[in-house]
N, CA, C and O atoms as a GROMACS GRO file, in nm:
protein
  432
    1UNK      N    1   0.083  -0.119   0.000
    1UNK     CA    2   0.000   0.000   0.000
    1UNK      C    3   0.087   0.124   0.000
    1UNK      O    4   0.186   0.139   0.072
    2UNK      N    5   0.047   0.202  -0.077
    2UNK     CA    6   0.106   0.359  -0.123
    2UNK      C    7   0.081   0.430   0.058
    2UNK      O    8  -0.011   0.383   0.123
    3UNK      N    9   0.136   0.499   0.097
    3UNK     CA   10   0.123   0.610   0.189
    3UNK      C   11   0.100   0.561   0.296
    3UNK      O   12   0.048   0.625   0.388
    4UNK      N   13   0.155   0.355   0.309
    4UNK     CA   14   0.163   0.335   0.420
    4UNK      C   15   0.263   0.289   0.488
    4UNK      O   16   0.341   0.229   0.413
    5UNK      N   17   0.306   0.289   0.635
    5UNK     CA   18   0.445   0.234   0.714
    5UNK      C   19   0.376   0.111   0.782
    5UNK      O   20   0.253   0.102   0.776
    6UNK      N   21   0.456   0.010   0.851
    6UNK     CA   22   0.429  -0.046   0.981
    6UNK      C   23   0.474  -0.045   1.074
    6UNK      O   24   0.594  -0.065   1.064
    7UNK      N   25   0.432  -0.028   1.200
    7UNK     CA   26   0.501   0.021   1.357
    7UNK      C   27   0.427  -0.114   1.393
    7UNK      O   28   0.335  -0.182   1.348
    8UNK      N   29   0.546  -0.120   1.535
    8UNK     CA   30   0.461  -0.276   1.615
    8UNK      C   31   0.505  -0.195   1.767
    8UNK      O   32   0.619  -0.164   1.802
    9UNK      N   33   0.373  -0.173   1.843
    9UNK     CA   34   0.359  -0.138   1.969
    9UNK      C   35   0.314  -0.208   2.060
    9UNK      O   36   0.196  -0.239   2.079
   10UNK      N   37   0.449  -0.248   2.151
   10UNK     CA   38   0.378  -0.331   2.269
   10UNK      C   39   0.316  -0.238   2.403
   10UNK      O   40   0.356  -0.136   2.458
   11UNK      N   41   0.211  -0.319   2.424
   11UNK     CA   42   0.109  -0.248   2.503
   11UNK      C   43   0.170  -0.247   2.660
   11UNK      O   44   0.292  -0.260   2.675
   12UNK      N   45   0.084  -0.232   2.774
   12UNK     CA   46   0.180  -0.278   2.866
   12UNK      C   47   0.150  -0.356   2.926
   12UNK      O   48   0.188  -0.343   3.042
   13UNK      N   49   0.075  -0.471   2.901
   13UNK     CA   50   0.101  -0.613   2.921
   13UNK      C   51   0.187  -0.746   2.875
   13UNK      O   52   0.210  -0.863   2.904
   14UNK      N   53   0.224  -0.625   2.767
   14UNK     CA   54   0.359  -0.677   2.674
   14UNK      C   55   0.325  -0.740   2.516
   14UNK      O   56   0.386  -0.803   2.431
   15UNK      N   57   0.199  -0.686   2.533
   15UNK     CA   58   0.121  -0.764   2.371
   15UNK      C   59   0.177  -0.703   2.271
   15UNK      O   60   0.224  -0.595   2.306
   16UNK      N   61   0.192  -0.727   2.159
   16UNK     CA   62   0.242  -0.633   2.021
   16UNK      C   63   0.138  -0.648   1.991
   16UNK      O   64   0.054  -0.739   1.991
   17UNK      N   65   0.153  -0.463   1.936
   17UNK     CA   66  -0.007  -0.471   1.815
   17UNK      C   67   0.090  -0.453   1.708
   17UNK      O   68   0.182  -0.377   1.742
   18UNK      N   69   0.100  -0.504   1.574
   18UNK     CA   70   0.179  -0.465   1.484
   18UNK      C   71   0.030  -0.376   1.368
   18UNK      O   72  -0.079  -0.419   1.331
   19UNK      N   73   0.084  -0.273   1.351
   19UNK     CA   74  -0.046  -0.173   1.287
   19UNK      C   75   0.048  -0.123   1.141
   19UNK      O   76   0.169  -0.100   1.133
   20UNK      N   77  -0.060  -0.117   1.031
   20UNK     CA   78  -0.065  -0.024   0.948
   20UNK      C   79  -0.082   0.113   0.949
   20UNK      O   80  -0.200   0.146   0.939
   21UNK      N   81   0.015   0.223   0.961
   21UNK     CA   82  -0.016   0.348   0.982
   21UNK      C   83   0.037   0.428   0.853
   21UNK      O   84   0.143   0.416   0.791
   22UNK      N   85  -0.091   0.528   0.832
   22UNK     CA   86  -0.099   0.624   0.755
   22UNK      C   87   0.029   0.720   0.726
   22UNK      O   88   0.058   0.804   0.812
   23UNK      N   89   0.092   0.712   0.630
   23UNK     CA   90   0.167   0.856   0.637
   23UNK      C   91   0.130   0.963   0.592
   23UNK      O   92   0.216   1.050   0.579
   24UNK      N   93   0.015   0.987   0.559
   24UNK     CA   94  -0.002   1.065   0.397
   24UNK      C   95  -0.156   1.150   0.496
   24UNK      O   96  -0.228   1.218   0.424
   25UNK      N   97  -0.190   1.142   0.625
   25UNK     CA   98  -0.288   1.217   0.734
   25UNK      C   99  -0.227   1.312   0.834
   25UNK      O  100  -0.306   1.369   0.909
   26UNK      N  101  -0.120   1.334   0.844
   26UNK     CA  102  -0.074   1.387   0.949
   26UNK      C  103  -0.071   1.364   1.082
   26UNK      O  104  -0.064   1.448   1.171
   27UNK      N  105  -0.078   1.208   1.094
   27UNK     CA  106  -0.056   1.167   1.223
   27UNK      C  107   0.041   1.123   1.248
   27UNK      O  108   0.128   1.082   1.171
   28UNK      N  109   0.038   1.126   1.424
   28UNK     CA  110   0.140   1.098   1.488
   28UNK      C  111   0.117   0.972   1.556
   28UNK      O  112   0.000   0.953   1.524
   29UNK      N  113   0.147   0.882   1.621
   29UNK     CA  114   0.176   0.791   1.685
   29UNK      C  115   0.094   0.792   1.879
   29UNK      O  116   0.063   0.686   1.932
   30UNK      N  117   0.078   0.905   1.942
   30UNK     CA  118  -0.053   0.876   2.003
   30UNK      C  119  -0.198   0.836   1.890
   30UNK      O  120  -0.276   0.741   1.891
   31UNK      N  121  -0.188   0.932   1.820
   31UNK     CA  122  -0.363   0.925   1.743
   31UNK      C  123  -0.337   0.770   1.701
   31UNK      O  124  -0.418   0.690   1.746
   32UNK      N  125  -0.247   0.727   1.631
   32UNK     CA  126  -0.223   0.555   1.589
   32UNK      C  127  -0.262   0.516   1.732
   32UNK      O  128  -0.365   0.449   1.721
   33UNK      N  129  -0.242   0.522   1.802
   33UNK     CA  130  -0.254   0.432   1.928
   33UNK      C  131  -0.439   0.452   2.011
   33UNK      O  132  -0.516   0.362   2.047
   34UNK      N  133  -0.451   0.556   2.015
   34UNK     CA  134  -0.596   0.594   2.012
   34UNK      C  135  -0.676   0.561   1.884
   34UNK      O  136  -0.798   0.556   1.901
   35UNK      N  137  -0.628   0.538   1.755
   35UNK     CA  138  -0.715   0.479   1.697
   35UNK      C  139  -0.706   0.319   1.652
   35UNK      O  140  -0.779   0.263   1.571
   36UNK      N  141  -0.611   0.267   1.716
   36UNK     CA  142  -0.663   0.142   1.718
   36UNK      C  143  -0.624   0.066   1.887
   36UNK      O  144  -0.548  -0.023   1.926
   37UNK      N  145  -0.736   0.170   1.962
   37UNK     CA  146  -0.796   0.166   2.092
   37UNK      C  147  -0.656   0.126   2.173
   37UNK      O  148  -0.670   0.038   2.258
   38UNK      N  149  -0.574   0.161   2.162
   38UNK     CA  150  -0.457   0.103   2.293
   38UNK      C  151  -0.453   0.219   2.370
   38UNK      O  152  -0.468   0.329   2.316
   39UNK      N  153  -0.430   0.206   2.517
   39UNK     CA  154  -0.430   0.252   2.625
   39UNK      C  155  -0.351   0.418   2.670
   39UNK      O  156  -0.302   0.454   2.778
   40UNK      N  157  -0.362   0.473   2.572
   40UNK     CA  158  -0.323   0.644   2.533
   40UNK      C  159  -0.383   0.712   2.555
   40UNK      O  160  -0.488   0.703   2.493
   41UNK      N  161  -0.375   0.811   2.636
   41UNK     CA  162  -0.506   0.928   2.673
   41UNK      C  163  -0.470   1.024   2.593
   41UNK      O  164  -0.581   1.044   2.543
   42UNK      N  165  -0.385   1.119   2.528
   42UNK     CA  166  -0.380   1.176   2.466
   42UNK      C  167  -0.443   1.317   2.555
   42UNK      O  168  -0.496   1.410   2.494
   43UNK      N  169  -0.430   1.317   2.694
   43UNK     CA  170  -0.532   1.442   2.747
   43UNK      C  171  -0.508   1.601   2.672
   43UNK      O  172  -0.610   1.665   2.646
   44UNK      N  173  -0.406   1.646   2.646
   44UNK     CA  174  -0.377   1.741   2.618
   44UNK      C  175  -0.391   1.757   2.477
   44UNK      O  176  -0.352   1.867   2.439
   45UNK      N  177  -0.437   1.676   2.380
   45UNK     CA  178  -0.484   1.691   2.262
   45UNK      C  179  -0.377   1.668   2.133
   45UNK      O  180  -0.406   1.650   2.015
   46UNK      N  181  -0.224   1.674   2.205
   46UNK     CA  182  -0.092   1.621   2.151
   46UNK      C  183  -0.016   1.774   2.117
   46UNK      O  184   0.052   1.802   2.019
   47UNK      N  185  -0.042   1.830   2.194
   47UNK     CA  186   0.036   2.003   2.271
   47UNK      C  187   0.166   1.971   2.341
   47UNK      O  188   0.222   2.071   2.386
   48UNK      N  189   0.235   1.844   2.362
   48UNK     CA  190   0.322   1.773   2.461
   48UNK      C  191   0.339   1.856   2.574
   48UNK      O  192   0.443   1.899   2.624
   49UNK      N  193   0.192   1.874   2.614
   49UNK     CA  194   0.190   1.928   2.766
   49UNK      C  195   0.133   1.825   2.880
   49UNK      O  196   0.104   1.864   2.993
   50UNK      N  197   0.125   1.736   2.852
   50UNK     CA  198   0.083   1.633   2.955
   50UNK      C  199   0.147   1.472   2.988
   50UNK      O  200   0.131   1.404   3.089
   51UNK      N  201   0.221   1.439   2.866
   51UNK     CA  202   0.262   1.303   2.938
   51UNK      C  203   0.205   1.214   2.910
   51UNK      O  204   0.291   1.129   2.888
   52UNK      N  205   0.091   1.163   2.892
   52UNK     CA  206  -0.015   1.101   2.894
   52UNK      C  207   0.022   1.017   2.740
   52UNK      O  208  -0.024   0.906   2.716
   53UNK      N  209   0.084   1.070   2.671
   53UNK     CA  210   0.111   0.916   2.534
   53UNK      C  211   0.290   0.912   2.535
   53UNK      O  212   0.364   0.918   2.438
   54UNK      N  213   0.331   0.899   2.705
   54UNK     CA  214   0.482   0.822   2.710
   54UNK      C  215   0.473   0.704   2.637
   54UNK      O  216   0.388   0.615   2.633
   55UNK      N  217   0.627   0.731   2.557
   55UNK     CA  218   0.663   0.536   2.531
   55UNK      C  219   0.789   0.576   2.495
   55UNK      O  220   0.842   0.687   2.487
   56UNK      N  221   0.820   0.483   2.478
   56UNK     CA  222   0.969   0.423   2.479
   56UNK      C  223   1.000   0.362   2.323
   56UNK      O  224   0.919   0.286   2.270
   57UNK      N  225   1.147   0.409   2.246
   57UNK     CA  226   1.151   0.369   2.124
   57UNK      C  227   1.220   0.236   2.156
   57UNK      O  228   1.334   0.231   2.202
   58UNK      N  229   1.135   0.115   2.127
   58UNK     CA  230   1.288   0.030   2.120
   58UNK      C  231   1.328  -0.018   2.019
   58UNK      O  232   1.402  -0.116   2.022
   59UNK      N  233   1.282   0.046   1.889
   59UNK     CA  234   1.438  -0.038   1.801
   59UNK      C  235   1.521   0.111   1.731
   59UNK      O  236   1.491   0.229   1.713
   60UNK      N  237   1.631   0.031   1.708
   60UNK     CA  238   1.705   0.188   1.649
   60UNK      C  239   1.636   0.274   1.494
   60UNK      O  240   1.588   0.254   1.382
   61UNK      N  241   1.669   0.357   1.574
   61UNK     CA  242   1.584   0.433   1.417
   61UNK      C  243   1.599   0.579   1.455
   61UNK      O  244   1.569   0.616   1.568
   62UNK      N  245   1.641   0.658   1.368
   62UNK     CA  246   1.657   0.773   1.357
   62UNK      C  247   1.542   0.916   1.324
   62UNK      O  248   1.503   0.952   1.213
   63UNK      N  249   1.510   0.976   1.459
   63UNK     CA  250   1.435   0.997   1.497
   63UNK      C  251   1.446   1.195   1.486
   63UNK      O  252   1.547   1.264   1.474
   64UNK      N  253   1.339   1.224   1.492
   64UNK     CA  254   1.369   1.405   1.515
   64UNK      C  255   1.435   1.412   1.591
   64UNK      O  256   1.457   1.310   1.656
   65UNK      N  257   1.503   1.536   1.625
   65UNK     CA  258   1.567   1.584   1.795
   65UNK      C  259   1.406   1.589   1.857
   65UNK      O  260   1.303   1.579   1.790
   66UNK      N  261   1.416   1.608   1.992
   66UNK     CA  262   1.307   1.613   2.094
   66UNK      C  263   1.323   1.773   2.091
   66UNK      O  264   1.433   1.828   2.080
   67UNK      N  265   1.198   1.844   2.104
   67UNK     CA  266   1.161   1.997   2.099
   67UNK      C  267   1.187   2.020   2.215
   67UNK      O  268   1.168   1.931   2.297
   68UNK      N  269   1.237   2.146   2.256
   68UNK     CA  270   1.202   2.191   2.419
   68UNK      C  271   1.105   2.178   2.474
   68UNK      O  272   1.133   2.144   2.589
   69UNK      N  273   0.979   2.185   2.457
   69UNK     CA  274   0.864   2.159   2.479
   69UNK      C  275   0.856   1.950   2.543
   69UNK      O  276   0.806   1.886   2.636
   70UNK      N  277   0.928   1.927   2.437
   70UNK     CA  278   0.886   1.771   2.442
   70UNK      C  279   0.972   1.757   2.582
   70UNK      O  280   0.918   1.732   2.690
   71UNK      N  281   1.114   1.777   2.566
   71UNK     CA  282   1.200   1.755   2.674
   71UNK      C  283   1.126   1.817   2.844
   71UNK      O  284   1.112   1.746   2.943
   72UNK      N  285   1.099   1.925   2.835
   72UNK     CA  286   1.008   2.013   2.967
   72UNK      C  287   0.947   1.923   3.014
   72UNK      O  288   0.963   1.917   3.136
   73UNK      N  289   0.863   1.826   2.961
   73UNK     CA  290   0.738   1.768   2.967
   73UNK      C  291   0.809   1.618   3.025
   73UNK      O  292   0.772   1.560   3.127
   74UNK      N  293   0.897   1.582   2.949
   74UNK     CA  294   0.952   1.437   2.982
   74UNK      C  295   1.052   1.469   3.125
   74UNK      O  296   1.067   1.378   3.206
   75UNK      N  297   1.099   1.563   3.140
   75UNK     CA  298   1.133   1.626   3.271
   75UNK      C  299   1.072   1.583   3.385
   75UNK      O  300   1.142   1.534   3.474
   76UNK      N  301   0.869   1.598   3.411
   76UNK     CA  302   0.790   1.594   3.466
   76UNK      C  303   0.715   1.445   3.502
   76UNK      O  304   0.641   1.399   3.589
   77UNK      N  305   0.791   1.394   3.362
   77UNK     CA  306   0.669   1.257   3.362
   77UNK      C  307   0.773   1.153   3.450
   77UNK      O  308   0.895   1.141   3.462
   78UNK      N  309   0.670   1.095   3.497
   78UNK     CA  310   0.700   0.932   3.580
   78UNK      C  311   0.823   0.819   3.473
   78UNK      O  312   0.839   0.829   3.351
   79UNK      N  313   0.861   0.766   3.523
   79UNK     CA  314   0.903   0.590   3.431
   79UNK      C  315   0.979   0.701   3.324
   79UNK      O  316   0.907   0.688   3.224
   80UNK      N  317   1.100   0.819   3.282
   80UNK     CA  318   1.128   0.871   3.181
   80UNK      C  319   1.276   0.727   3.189
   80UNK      O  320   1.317   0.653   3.278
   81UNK      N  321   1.308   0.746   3.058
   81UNK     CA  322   1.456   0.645   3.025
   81UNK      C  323   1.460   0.751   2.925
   81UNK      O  324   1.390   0.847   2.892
   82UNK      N  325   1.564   0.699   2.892
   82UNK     CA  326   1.665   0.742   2.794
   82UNK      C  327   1.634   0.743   2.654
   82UNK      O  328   1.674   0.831   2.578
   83UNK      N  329   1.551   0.629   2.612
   83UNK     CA  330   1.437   0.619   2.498
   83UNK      C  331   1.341   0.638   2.496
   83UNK      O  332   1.274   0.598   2.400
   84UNK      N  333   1.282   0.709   2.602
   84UNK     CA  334   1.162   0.810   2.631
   84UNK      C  335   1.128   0.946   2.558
   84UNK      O  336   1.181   1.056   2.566
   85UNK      N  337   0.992   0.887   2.464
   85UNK     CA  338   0.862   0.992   2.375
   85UNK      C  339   0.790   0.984   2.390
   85UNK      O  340   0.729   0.890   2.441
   86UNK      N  341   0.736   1.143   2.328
   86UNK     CA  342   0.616   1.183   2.359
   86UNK      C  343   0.526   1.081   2.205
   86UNK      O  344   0.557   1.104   2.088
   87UNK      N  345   0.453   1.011   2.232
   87UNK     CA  346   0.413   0.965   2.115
   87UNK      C  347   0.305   1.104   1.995
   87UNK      O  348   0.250   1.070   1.890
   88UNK      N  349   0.303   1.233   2.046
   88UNK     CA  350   0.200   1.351   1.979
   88UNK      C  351   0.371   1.362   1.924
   88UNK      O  352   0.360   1.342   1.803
   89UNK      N  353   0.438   1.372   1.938
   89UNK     CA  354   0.574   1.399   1.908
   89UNK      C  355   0.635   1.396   1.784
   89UNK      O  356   0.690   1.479   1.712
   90UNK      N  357   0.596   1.207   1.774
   90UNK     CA  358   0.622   1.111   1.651
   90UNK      C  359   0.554   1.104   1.536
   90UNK      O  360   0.480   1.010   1.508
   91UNK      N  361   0.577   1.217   1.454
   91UNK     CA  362   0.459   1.238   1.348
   91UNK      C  363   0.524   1.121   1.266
   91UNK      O  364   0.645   1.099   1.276
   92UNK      N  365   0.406   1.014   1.151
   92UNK     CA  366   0.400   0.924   1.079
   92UNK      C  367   0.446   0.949   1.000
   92UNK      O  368   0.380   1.034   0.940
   93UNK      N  369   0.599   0.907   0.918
   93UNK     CA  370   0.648   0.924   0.851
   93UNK      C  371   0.728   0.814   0.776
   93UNK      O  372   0.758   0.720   0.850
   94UNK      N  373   0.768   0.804   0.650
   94UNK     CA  374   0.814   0.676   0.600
   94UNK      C  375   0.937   0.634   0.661
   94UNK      O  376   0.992   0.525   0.647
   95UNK      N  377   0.978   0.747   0.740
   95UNK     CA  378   1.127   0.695   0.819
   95UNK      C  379   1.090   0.649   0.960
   95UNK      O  380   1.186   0.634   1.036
   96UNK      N  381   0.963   0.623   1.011
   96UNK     CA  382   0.949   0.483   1.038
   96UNK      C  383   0.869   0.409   1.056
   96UNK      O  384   0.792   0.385   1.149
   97UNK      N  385   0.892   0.358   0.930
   97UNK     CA  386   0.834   0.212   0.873
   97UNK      C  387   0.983   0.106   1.008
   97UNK      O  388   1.103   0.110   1.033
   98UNK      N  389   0.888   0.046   1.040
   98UNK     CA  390   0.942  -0.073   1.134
   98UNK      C  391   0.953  -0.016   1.259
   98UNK      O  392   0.968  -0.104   1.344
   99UNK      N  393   0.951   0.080   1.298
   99UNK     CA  394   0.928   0.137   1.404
   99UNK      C  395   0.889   0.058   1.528
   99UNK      O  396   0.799  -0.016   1.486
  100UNK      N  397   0.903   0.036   1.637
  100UNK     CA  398   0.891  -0.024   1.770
  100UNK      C  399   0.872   0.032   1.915
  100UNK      O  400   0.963   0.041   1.998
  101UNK      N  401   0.787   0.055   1.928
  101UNK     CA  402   0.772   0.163   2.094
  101UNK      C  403   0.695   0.063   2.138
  101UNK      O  404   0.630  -0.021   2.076
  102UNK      N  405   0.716   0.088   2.298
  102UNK     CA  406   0.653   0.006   2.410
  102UNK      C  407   0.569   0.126   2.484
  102UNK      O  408   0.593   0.246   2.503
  103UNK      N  409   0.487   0.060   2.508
  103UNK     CA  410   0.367   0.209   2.644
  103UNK      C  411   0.456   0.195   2.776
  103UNK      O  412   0.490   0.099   2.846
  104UNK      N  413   0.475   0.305   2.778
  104UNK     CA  414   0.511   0.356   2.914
  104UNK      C  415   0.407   0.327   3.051
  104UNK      O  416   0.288   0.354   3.036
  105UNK      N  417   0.457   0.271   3.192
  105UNK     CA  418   0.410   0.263   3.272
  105UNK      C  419   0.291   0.402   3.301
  105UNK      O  420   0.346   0.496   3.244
  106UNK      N  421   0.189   0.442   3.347
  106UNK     CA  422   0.120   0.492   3.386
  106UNK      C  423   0.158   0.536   3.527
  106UNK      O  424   0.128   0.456   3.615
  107UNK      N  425   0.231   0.671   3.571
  107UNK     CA  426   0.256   0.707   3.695
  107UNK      C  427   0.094   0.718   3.773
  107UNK      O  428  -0.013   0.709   3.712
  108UNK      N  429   0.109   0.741   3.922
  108UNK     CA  430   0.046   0.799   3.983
  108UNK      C  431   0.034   0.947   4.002
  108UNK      O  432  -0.049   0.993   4.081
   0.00000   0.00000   0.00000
C-alpha cells in the first residue's frame, strides 16, 4: 500500500499490536494508538503538555531531535529512560516504517 508504514507497539502487558499506519494524514503515533484503541489518553490533545502518550523507542531508528517543549514535559513525567517519547511527538512518517515503541508505565 502507497502512503503506508508499519510500527509494532507493545502495550503494557507486553502484547504487540503490529499496525498499518498512515503517512499521507498527518498523524502521529498517540492518534495511531488511540485509533486502534490502545491505552493512550492523549489528554492534552498532543500540545506535549501532559505526558499522557509516554513510550519508549525500542528499536534503532533515527528519529527528530526532541523539541524543548517535548523535553520540559519528559522532565515531569513518571518511568522517563533514555528512549523516552512523547508519542504527539512522533509524526508518521516513511522513516518509520518498522518502528517499535513500548507504552510507558502509567505514573500515579
Amino acid at each position: 500500500m502507497d502512503n503506508t508504514i508499519r510500527v509494532s507497539i507493545i502495550d503494557r502487558e507486553g502484547k504487540l499490536h503490529e499496525l498499518d499506519a498512515p503517512t499521507d494524514m498527518g498523524m502521529n503515533m498517540m492518534e495511531l494508538c488511540k485509533s486502534a484503541e490502545l491505552p493512550v489518553e492523549g489528554t492534552c490533545g498532543g500540545m506535549a503538555m501532559c505526558a499522557s502518550c509516554h513510550m519508549y523507542v525500542e528499536s534503532a531508528r533515527s528519529l527528530p531531535e526532541k523539541s524543548d517543549d517535548e523535553e520540559d514535559m519528559l522532565d515531569e513525567a513518571f518511568f522517563v529512560e533514555d528512549n523516552s517519547r512523547l508519542g504527539c511527538q512522533l509524526h508518521l512518517t516513511n522513516e518509520l516504517d518498522g518502528l517499535t515503541v513500548k507504552l510507558a508505565p502509567v505514573g500515579d
